[in-house]
N, C-alpha and C positions, 0 to 999 in steps of 0.2 A: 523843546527845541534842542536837538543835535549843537556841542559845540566840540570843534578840536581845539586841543593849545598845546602848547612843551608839556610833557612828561614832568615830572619833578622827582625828587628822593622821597617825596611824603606819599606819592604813587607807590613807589614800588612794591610795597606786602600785597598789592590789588595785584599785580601785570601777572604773575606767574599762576595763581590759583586758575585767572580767565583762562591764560594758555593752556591749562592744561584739561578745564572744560571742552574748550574748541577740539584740542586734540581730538580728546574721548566722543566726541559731537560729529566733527565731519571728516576724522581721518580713517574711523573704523572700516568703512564699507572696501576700501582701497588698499587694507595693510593686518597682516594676520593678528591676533589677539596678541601673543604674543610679543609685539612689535609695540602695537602700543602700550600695551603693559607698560613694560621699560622703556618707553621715550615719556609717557605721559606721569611717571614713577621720577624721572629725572628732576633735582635740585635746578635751579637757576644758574647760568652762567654766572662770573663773578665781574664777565662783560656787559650783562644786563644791568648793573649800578654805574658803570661808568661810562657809558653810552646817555646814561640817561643824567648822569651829574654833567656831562660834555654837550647837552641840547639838543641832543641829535635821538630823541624820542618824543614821541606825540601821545596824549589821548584822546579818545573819542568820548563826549559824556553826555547823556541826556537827562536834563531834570538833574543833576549832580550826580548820578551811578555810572561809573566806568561799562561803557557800550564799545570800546575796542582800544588797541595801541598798535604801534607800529615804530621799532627800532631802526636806525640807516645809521653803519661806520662809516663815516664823513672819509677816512682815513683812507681808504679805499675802494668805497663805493658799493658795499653790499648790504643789499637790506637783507637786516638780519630777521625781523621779524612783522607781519601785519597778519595780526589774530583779532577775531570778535567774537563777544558773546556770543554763545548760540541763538540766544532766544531773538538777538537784532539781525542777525543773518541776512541776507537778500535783500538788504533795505540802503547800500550804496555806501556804506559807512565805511567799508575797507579801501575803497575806492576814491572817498574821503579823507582818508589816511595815509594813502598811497601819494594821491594829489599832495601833501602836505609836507612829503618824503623828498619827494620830485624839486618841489619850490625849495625847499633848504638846500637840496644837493645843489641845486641850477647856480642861487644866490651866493655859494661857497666853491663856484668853477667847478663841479664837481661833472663831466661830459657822461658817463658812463656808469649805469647799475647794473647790479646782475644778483644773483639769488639763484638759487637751489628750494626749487618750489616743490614741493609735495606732490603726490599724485593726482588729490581732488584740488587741488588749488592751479592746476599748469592752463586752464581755460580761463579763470581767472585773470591771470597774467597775460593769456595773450590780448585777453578783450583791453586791458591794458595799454597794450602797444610794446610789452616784452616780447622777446624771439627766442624759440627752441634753440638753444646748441647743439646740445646733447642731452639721451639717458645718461644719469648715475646711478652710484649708489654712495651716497649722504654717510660718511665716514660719524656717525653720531658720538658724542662723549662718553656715553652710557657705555661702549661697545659695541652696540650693533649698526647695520647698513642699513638704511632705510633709503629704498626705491626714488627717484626723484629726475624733477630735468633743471638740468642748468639752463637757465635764461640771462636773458642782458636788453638791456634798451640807451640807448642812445639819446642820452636829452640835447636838446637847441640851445633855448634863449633864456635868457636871466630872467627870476621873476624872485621875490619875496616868502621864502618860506615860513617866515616865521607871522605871517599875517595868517589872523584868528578867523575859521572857518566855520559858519551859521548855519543852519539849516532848518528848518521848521516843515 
């Protein structure tokens, strides 16, 4: 059984090894070797512990193995991050994480997300209900540009993010 809940600090050593499988996983076909070299070579933000000590990160777990996560800065309203394993891929869970992204911003007034989505991730997002803005190019810490499109979505109505999401 699929369960999401908060993130914790005792997560954290998991979240960045997965991202950086995912990377190597489904961003290759879309970004020259190079490119992921050093985005998937990159250390963790020092955002990604305090995002995740502030509540405002989720896991995905099945059977107790971390099956994805997904970061949102309350602060401002960009999801920073929703990665999954490769090997759970296609099976709704980011969408699952998403959903769970959604509900916390809604329940904390939060009207507006936006992201800077990857190139194999922008269908994704739209199946979503995020909206192209624009091409960029993803100003990365590393130093380099990585290709990207800025989106944003528009949430509604209040709903409870921090309710525990099942799936079987």
């Amino acid at each position: 059984m699929l369960i999401c809940r908060a993130a914790t600090a005792a997560d954290l050593a998991a979240l960045w090894p997965l991202r950086t499988r995912a990377v190597r996983a489904r961003c290759a076909a879309h970004y020259p070797a190079t490119v992921i070299e050093t985005w998937s070579a990159s250390a963790p933000p020092a955002s990604l512990a305090e995002l995740v000590n502030l509540g405002s990160a989720v896991v995905a777990e099945e059977d107790g193995a971390l099956a994805g996560f997904a970061v949102l800065d309350l602060a401002s309203g960009e999801v920073d991050a929703v990665f999954v394993e490769p090997r759970h891929q296609g099976r709704g869970i980011a969408l699952d994480l998403l959903r769970w992204l959604e509900g916390l911003a809604q329940g904390r007034g939060v009207q507006r997300l936006f992201l800077s989505a990857s190139l194999n991730a922008v269908a994704f997002y739209e199946r979503a209900g995020f909206m192209r803005v624009r091409d960029e190019v993803y100003a990365h810490r590393s130093g380099i540009g990585i290709a990207s499109v800025f989106m944003e979505k528009m949430l509604s109505s209040a709903c409870d993010g921090a309710a525990l999401i099942k799936r079987t």
